[in-house]
N, CA, C and O atoms as a CHARMM CRD file, in Angstrom:
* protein
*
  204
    1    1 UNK  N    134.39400 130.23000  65.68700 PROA 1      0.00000
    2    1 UNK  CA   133.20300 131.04200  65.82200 PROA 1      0.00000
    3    1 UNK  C    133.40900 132.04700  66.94900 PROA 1      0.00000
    4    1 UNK  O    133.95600 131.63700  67.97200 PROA 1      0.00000
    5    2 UNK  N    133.00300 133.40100  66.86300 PROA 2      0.00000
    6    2 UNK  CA   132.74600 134.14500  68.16400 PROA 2      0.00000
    7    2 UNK  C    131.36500 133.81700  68.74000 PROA 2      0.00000
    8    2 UNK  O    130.29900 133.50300  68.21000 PROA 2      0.00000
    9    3 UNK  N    131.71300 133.98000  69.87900 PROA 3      0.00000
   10    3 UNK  CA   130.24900 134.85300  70.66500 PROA 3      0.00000
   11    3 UNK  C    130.05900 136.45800  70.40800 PROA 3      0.00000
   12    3 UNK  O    130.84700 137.40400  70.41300 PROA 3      0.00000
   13    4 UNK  N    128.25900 136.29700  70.12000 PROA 4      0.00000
   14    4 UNK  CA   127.80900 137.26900  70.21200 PROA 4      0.00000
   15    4 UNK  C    126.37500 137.35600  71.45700 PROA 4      0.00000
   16    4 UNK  O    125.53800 136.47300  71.64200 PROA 4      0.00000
   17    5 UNK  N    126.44700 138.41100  72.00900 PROA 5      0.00000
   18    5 UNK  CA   125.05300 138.61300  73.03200 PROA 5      0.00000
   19    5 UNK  C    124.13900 139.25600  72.04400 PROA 5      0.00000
   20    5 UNK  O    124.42900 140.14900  71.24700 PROA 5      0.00000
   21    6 UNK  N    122.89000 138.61400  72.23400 PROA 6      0.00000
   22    6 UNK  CA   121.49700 138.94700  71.66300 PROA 6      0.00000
   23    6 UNK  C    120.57400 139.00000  72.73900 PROA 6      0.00000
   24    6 UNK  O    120.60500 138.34100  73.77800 PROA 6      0.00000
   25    7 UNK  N    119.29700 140.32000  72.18600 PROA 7      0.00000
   26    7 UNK  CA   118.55500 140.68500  73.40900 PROA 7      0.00000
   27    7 UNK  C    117.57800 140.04200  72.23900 PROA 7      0.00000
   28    7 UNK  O    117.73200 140.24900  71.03600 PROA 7      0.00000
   29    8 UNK  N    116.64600 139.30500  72.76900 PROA 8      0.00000
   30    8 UNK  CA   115.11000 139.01000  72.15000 PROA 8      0.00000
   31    8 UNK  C    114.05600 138.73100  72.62200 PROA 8      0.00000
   32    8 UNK  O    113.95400 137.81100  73.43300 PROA 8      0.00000
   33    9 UNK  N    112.88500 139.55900  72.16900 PROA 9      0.00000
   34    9 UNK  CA   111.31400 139.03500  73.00000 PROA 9      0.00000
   35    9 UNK  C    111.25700 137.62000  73.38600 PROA 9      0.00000
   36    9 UNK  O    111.79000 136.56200  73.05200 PROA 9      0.00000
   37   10 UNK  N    110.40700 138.03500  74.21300 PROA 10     0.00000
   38   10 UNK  CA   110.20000 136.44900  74.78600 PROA 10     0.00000
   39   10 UNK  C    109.67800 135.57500  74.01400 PROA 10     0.00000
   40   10 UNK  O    109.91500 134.38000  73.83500 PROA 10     0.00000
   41   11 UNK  N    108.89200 136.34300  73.54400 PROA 11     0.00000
   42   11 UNK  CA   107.97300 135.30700  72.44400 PROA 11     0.00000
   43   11 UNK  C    109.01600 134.87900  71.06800 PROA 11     0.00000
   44   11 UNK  O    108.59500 133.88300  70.48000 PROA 11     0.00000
   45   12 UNK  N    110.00500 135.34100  70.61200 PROA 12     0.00000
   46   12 UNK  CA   110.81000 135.22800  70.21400 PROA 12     0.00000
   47   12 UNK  C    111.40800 133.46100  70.78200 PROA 12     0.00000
   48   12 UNK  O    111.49100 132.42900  70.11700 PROA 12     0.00000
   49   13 UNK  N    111.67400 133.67200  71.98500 PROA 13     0.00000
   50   13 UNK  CA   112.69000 132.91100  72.76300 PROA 13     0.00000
   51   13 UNK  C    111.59800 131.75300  73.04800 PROA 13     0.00000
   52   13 UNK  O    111.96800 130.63700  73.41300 PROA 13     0.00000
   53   14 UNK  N    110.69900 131.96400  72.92700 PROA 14     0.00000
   54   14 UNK  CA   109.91600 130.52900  73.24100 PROA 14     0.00000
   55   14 UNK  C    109.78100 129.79300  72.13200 PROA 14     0.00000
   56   14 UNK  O    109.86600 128.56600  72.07400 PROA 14     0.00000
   57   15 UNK  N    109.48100 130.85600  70.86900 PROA 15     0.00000
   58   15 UNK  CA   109.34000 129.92600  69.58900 PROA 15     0.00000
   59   15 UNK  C    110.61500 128.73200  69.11200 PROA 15     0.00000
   60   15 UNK  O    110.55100 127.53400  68.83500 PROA 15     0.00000
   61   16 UNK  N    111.77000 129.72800  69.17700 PROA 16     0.00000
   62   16 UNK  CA   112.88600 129.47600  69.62200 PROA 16     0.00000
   63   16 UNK  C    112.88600 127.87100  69.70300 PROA 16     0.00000
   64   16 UNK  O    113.10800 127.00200  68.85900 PROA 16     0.00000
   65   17 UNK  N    112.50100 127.82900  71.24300 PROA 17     0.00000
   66   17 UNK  CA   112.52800 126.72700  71.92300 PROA 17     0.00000
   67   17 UNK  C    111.30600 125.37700  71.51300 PROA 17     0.00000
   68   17 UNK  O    111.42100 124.16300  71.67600 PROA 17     0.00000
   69   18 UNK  N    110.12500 126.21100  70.91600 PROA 18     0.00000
   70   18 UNK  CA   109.28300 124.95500  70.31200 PROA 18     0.00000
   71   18 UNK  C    109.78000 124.27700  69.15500 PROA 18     0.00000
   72   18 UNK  O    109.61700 123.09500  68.85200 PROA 18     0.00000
   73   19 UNK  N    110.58900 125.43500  68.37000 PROA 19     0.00000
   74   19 UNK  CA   111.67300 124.22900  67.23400 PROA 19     0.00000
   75   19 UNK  C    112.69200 123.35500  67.67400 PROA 19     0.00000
   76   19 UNK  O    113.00800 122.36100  67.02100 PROA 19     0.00000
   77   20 UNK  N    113.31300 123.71800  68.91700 PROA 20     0.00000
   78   20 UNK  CA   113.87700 122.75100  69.72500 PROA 20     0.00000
   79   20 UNK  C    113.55800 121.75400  70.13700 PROA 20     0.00000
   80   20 UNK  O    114.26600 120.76600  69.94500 PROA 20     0.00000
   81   21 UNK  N    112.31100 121.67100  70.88400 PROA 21     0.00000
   82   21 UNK  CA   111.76600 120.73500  71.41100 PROA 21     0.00000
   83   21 UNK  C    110.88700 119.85100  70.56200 PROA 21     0.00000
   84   21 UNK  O    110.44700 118.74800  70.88600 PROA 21     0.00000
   85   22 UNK  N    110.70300 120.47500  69.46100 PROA 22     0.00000
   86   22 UNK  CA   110.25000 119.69500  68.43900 PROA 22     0.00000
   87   22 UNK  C    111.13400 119.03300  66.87800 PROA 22     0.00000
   88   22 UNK  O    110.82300 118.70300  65.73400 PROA 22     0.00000
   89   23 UNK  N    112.40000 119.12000  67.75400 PROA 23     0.00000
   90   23 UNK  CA   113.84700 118.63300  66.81100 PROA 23     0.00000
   91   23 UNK  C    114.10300 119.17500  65.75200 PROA 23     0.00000
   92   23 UNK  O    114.94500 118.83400  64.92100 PROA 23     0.00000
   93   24 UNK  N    113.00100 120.51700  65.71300 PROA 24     0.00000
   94   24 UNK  CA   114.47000 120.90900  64.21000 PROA 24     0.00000
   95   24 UNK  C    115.25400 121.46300  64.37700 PROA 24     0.00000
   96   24 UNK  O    115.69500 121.86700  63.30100 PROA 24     0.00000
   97   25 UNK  N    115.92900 121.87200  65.36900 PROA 25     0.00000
   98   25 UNK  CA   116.67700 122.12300  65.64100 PROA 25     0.00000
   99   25 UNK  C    117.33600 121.95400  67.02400 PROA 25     0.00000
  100   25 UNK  O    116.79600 122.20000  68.10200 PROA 25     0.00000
  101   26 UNK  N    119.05200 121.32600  66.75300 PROA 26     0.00000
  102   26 UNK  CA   119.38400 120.72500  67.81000 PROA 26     0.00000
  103   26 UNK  C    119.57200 121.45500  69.18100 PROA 26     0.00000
  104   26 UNK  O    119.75300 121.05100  70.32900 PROA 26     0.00000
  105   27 UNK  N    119.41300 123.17900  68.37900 PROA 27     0.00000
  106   27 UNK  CA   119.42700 123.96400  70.05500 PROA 27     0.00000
  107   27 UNK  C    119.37000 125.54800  69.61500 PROA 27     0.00000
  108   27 UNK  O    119.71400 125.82200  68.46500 PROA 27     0.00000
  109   28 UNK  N    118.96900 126.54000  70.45400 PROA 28     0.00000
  110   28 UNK  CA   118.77800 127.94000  69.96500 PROA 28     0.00000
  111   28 UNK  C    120.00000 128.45600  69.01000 PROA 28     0.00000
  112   28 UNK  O    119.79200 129.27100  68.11100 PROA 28     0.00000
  113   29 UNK  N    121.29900 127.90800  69.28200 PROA 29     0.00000
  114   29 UNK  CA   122.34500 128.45000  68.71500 PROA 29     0.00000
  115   29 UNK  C    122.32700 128.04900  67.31400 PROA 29     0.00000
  116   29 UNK  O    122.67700 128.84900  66.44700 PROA 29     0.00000
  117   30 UNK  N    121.91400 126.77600  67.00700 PROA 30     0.00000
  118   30 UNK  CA   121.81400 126.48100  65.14900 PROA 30     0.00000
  119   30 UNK  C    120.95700 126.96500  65.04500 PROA 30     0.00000
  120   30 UNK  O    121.16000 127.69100  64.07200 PROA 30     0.00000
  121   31 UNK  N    119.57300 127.20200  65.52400 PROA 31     0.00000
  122   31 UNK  CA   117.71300 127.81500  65.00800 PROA 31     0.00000
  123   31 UNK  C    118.63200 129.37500  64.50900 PROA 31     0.00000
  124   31 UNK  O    118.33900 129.96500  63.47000 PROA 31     0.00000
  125   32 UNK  N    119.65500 129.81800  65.37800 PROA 32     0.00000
  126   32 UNK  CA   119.87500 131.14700  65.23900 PROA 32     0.00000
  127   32 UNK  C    120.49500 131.20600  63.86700 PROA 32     0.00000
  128   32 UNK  O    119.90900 131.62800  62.87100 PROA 32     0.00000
  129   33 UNK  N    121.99600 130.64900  63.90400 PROA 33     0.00000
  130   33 UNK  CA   122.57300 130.35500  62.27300 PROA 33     0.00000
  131   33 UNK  C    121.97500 130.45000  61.28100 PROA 33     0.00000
  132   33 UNK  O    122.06300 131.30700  60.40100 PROA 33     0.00000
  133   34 UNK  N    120.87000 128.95100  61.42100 PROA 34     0.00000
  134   34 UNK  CA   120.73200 128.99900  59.92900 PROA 34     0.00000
  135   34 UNK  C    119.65400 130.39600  59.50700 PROA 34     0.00000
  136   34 UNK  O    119.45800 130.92600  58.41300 PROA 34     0.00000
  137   35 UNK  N    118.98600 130.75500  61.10800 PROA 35     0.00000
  138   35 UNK  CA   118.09200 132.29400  60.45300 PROA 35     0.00000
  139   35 UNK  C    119.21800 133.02800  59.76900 PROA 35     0.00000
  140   35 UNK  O    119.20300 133.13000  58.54200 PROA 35     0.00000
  141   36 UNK  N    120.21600 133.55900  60.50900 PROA 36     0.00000
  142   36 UNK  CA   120.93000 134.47800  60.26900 PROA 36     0.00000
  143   36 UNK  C    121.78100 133.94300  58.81200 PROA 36     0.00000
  144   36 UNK  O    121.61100 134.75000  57.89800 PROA 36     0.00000
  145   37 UNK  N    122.43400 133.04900  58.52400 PROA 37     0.00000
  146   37 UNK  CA   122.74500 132.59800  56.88900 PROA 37     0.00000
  147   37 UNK  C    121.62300 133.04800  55.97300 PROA 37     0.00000
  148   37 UNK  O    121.69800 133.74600  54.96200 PROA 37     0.00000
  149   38 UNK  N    120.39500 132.40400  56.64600 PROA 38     0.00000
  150   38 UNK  CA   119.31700 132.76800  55.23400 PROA 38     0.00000
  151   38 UNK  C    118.89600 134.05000  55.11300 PROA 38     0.00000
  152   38 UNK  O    118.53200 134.29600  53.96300 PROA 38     0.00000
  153   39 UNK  N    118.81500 134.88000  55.80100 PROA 39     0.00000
  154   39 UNK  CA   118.78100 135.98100  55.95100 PROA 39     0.00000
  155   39 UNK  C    120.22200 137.19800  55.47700 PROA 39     0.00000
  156   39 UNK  O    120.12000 138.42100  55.56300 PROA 39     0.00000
  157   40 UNK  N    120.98600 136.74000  55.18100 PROA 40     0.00000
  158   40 UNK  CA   122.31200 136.67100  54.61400 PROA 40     0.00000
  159   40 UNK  C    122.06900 136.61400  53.37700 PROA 40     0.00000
  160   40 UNK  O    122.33100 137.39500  52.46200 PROA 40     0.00000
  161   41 UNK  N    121.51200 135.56300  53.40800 PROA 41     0.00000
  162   41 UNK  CA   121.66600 134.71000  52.07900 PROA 41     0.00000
  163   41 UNK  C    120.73600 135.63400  50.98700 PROA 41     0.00000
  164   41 UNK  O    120.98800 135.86300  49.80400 PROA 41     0.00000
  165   42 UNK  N    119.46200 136.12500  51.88200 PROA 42     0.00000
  166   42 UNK  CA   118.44800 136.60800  50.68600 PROA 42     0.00000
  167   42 UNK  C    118.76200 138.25100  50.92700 PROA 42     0.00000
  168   42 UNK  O    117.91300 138.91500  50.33300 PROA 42     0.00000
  169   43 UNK  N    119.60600 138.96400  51.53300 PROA 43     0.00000
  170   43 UNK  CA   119.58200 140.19100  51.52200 PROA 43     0.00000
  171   43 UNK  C    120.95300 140.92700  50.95100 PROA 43     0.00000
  172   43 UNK  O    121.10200 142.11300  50.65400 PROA 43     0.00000
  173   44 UNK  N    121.83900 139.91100  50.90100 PROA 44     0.00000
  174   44 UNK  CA   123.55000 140.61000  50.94000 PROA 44     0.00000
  175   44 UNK  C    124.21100 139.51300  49.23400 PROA 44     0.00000
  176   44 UNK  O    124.51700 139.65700  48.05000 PROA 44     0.00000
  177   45 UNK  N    124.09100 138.55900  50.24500 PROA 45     0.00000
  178   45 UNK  CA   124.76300 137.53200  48.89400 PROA 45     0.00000
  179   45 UNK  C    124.32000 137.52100  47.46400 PROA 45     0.00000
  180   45 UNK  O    125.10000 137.67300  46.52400 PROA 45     0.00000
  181   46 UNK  N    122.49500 137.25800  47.29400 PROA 46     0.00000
  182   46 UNK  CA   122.04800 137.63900  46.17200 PROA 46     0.00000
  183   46 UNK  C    122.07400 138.54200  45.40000 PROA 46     0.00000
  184   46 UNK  O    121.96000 138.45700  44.17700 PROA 46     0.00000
  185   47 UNK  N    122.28400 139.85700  46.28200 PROA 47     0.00000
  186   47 UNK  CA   122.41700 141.02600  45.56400 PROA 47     0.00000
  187   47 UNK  C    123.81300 141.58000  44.71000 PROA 47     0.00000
  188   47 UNK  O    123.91000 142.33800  43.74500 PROA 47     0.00000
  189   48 UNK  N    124.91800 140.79400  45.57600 PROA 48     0.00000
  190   48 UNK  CA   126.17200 140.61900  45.03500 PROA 48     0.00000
  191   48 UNK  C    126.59900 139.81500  43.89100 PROA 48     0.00000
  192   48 UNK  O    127.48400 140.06900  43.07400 PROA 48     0.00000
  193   49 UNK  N    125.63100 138.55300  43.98600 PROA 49     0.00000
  194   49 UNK  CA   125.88000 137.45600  42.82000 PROA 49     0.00000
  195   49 UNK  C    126.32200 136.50400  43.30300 PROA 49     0.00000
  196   49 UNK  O    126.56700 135.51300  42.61600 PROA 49     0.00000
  197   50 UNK  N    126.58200 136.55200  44.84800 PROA 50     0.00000
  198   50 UNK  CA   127.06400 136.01100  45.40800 PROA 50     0.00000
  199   50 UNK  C    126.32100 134.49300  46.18000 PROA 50     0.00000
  200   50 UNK  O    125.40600 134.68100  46.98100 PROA 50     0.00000
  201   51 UNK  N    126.87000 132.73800  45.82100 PROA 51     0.00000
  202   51 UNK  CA   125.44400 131.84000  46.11800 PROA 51     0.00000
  203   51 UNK  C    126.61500 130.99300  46.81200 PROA 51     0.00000
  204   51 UNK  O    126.35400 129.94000  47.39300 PROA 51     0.00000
């Protein structure tokens, strides 16, 4: 995996952290993944044919 730097609202970064603290996720870096896959997933891949 690389690192990447991300700038995000705070309110962003707290929600963030209430899925954390409320275990669905084991920490900001997976909450981030799986946004960014599904978001992947419904904008690039589908349109390709791609699942």
């Amino acid at each position: 995996m690389k690192l990447i730097t991300l700038h995000l609202p705070e309110t962003y970064i707290k929600a963030l952290d209430q899925l954390v603290d409320e275990r669905f996720y084991p920490n900001r870096s997976e909450a981030i993944r799986v946004a960014i896959r599904d978001l992947i997933s419904a904008e690039v891949w589908r349109r390709q044919g791609v699942d």
